[in-house]
N, C-alpha and C positions, 0 to 999 in steps of 0.2 A: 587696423591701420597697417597700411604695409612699412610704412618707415619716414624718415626726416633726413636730411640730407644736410652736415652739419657746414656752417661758415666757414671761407677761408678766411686765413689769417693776414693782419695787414702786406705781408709779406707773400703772399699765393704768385704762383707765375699768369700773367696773363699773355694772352696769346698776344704775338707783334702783329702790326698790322700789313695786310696784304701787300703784296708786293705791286709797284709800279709800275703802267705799262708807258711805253713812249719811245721816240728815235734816239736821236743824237741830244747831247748837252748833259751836265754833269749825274752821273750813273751814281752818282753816291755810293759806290760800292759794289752796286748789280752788274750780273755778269751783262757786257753789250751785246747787242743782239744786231747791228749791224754787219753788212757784208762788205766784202773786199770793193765792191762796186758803190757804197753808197751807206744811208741808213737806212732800216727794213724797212719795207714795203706796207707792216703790220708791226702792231707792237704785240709784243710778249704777252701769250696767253697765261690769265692768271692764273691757271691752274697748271704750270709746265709737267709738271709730272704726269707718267700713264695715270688713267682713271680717275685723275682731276685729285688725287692727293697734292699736298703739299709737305714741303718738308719744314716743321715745325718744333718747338721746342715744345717737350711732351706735356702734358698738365695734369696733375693728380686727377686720379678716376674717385668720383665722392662715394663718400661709406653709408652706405644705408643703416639708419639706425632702427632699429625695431620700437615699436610702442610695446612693451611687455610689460612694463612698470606701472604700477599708481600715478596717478595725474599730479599727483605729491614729489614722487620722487625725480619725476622727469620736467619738472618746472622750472629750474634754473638751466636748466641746459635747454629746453625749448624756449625761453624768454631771452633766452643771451646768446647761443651759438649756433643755432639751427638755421639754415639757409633757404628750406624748402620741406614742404609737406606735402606726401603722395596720399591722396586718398580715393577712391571710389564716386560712382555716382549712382543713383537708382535711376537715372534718364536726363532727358533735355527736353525743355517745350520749346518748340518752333514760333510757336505766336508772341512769346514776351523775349524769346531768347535767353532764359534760364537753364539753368543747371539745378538739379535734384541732389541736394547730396543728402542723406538718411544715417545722421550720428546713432553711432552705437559704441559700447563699452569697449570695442575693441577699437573702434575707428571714432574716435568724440569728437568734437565739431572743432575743439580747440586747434586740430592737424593744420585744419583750414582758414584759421582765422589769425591765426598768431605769428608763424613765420612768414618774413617778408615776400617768400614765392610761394604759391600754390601751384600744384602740379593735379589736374584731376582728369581719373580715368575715364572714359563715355563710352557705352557701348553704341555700335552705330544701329542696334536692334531695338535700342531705347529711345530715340527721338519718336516725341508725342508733337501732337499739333498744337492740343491744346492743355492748358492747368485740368479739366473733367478729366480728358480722356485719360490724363497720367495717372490722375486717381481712381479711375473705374475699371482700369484694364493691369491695373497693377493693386486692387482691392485693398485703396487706403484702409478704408473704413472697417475691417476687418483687425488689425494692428497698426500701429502708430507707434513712433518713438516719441520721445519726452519733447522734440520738437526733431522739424524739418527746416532743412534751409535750400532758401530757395535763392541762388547766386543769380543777380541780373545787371550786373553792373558793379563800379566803385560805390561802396558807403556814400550816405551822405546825410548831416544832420546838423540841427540849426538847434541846439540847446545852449550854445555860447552865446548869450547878446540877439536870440533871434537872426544870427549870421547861417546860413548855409553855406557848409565846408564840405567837400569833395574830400573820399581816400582815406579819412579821418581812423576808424574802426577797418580788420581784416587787413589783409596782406597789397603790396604794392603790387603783383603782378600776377597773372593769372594764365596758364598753363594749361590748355585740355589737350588731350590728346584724344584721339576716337578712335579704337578698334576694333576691329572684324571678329565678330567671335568665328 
């Protein structure tokens, strides 16, 4: 596993929100953007700075934490403070819209299931069409881990009352990122 990404505190800065565009009538503060003839013609580009920066009140950069530890020792801090889990993928099926991710000792499935964000890697050299092709061209059948998980959506399961609950088990939001090897 590459790392956990630990919670901020109730106290974290959050970013303000965008600035306002508009003519005349009360600027709350913003600088005006009117001319000596009138009020602008356009409102204020949201992004006034060169290169679409803004100027912002800066906000802690998160600390990656490494999985190094026993799944022992890192269990109150992954159950209580961890904001996010970076993990890997072995591919994507195109036909179900799954993600492949393939727990191992270093990377255990827990990354991905427990903290509230998932962040997962995808290579774009690994989208398969179908669930065979993923396993014959990547020779499941050859090794296996103790299981596979195959991400296709939010959880869902009806073992309370026969009710079927959305979101129930695994993480509230899901993060893939795909890059170029």
């Amino acid at each position: 596993m590459f790392g956990a990404l630990p919670r901020r505190g109730g106290g974290g800065a959050e970013l303000p929100p965008p600035p306002r565009g508009g003519g005349g009538g009360g600027g709350g503060g913003h600088a005006s953007h009117d001319s000596p003839k009138g009020p602008a013609a356009h409102p204020p580009h949201p992004n006034p700075l060169p290169g679409g920066e803004r100027e912002l009140t800066p906000t802690p950069t998160p600390t990656l934490i490494p999985y190094d530890r026993p799944l022992e020792d890192l269990k109150p801090q992954l159950f209580e403070s961890i904001e996010a889990g970076l993990t890997t993928t072995r591919g994507a099926i195109a036909e179900t819209g799954s993600l492949i991710l393939w727990p191992t000792a270093d990377e255990p499935r827990t990354l991905s299931l427990v903290p509230h964000i998932h962040v997962a890697l995808l290579r774009a050299d690994a989208l398969f069409d179908t669930f065979l092709q993923a396993m014959r061209e990547q020779g499941w059948a050859d090794a296996m881990p103790t299981n596979v998980l195959l991400v296709s959506g939010p959880s869902k399961t009806a073992d309370i009352e026969q009710t079927l609950a959305y979101g129930v088990h695994g993480p509230k939001r899901l993060v893939v990122l795909v890059v170029h090897p």
